[in-house]
Each structure stands twice: as C-alpha cells, then as structure tokens.
C-alpha positions in Angstrom: 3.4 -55.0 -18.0 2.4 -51.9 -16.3 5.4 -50.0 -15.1 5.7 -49.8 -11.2 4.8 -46.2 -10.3 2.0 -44.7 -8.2 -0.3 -42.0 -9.7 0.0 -38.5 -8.4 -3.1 -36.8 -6.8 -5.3 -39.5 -5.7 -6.3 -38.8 -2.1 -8.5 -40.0 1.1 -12.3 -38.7 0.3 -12.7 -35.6 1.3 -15.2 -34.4 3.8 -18.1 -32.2 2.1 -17.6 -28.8 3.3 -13.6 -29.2 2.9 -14.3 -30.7 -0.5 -16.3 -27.7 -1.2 -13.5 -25.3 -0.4 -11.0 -27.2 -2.3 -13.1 -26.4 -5.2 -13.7 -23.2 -4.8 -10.2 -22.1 -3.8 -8.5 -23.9 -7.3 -11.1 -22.5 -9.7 -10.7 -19.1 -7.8 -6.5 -19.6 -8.4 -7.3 -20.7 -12.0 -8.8 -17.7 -12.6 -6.5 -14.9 -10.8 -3.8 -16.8 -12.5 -5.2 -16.9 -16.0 -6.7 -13.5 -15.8 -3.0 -12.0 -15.3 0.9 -12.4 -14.3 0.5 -15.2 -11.7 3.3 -14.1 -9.7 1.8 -10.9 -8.8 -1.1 -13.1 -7.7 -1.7 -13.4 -3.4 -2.9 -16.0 -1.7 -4.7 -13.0 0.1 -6.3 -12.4 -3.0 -7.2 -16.1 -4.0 -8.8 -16.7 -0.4 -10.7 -13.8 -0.5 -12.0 -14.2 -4.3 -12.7 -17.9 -2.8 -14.8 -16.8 -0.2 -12.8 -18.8 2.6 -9.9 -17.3 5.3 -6.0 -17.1 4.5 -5.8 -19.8 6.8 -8.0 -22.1 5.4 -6.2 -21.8 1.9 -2.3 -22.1 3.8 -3.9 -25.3 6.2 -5.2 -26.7 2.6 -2.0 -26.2 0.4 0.4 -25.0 2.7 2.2 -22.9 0.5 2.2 -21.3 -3.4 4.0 -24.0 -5.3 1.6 -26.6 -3.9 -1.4 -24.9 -5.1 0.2 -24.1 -8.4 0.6 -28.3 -8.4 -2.9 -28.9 -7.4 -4.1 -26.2 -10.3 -2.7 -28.3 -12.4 -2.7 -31.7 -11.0 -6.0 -32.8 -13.4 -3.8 -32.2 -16.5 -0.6 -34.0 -14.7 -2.4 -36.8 -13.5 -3.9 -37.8 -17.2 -0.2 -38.0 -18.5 0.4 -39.6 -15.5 -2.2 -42.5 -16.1 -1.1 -42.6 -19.8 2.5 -43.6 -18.9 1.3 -46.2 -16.8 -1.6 -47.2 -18.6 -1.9 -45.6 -22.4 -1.2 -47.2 -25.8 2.6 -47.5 -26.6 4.4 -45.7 -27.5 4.0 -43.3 -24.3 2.3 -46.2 -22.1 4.0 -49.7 -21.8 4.6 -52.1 -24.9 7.5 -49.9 -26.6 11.4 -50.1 -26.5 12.6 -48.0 -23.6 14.4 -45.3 -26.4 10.9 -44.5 -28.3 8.7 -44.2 -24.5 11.5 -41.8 -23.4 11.4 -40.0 -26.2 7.2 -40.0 -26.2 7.5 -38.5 -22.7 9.4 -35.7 -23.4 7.1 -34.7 -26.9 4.4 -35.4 -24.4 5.4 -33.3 -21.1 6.8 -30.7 -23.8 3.4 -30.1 -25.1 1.9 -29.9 -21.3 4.8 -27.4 -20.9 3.8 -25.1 -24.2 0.3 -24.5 -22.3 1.4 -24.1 -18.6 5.4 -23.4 -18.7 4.4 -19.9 -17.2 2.2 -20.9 -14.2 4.1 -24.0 -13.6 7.4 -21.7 -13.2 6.2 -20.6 -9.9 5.8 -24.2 -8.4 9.5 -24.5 -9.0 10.2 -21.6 -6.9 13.6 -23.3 -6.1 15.6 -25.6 -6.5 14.9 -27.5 -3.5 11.0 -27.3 -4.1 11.0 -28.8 -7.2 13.3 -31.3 -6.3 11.9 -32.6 -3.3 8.5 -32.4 -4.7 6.2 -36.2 -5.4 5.2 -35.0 -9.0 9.2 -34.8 -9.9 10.0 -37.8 -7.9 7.3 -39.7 -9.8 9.0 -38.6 -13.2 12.3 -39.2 -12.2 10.9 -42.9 -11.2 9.6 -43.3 -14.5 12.6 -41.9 -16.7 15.0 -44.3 -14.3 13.1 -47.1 -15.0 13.6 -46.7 -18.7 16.7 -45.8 -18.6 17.7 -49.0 -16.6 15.4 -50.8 -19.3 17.8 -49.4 -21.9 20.9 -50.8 -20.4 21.9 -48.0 -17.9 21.7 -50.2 -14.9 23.5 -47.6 -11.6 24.3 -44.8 -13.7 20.2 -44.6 -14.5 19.6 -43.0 -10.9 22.1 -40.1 -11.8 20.8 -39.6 -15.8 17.0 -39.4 -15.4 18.0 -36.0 -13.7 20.1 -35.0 -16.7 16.7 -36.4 -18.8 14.5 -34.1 -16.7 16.9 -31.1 -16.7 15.4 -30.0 -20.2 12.0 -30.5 -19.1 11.7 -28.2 -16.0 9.7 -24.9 -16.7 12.8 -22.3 -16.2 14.4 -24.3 -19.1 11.6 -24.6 -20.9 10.9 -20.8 -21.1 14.3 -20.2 -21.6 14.7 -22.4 -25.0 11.3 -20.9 -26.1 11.2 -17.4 -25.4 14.7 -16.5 -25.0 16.4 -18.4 -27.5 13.5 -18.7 -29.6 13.2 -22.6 -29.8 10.1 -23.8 -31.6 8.3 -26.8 -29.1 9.8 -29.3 -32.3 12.8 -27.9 -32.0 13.2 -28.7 -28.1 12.0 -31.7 -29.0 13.9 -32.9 -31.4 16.7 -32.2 -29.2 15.4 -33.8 -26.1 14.9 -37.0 -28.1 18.7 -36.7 -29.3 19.9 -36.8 -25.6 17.9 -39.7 -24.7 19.3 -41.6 -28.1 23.1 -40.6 -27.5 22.2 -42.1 -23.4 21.2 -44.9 -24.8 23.2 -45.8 -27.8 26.2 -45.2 -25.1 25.4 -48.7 -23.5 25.8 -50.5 -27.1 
C-alpha cells in the first residue's frame, strides 16, 4: 500500500508567458550556480542573465532558498515518487528498518551531487524547518518509524533521523571530517537500527 504522502512540486498549469519565464529563470540559476560559488550568486545577476526584472524573479520565488528548491525540485521530486511508488526496498513492500535505511543511502547520494547548492536553501534554521520538502520527509520517516513500533515518540525521532541528512551536516561529515558517502551511511543506517531495535 502506497504510503500516505503528497509529492512535492506538482502545481496549477502555468500560463505560457509565466511558464516561459520559469524556465528561463532556473536554467539561468543552474548555470550561475554551477559555473561558480553559489553564494556569491545575485538574484540581480540571475534576473538579468534570464532576461526578466528582479521583480519578476522575487514575485516567482520569493526569496533564494526557494529558488535553490525549485533548481532542484526535478531531482527531489523523482525520489520523492520512488518512496511512494518505487520497488522495495526504498518504495513500499519492505520492513520499516531496511526503507529507512534505503532513504538515507538514497538522499545521501542526492546530497554527494548537490550538498553545496542545497546549503544555501537551508539558510536557517527556521527556513529549512518550516519548508514543505522537509515536512514531506519528516512525514515519510514518521510513518516508518511509527511502522517500526515507535508509536508518539516517532513525531520527535524522524527529526533526529533527518538531523544527519541536512546539507550543513552533510558537508561537515564529508569535507571536514573526511567521511566517505559509505561511511555516513553506514552510520545513518546504525541510528535507525539502534531506534528501532529500542522498541523490541
């Protein structure tokens, strides 16, 4: 049974012309951001390279971490649609111990190729917290969790679960203390078994 959670970034269709300028202003961002350090990147700069007014990019996104999301939202909402909908052990089908542990290998890997860019979505604290991409990840890893035997204290633990999995901590286990992506791994799957083998 699929599990019950809503895939980020599908939206009304778009008119044309503001279709068109969502297109252009993400592959312009894409770009600025690829080509060098995205936080030196303006949203001056990505307007202008998009062809379209500040104010057209701020009434679009509103602010820098939601246009980091939207960057990335293509590569999001596939992992999205594979918890939901893949093969087991990442999509329905497998004990709640092995999906947790799929989804951390899983977002890990995501993280390895956009840790950097990501970093500047979760310009605090409250941003990334209060954000519908974590909430839909802390829906999934609560769900498990409760599947696992965690019943209240599930609400409070899928924040601990997602703790290692936010981009600061990422970058901090991989280029300060010099973490290999199995490494982090191995470790995140560790936490979720010791959560889980609590409730035995």
């Amino acid at each position: 049974m699929p599990d019950p959670l809503p895939v980020i970034g599908h939206a009304r269709p778009e008119r044309a012309d503001a279709a068109e300028n969502r297109r252009k202003l993400l592959a312009a961002a894409a770009k600025l951001f690829t080509e060098g350090d995205p936080a030196t990147v303006t949203m001056e700069e990505i307007a202008k390279a998009a062809g379209v007014g500040k104010g057209t990019l701020f009434r679009r996104f509103g602010d820098r971490a939601s246009l980091v999301r939207a960057v990335l939202s293509d590569a999001e909402t596939q992992l999205q649609e594979q918890l939901i909908r893949g093969a087991p052990p990442l999509g329905p089908g497998a004990p709640p111990l092995e999906r947790l542990q799929a989804f951390g290998r899983a977002y890990l890997q995501f993280l390895d190729g956009n840790a950097t860019l990501l970093r500047h979505a979760e310009s605090s604290a409250d941003v990334l917290l209060r954000s519908s991409v974590y909430g839909f990840y802390r829906m999934h890893v609560a769900h498990l969790l409760r599947e696992g035997g965690l019943g209240e204290r599930a609400e409070f633990l899928s924040d601990v679960v997602l703790a290692p999995l936010t981009a600061t901590m990422f970058l901090y286990f991989r280029d300060v203390r010099g973490l290999s992506i199995e490494e982090i791994a191995d470790a995140h799957a560790d936490l979720c078994a010791r959560l889980l083998d609590s409730t035995r």
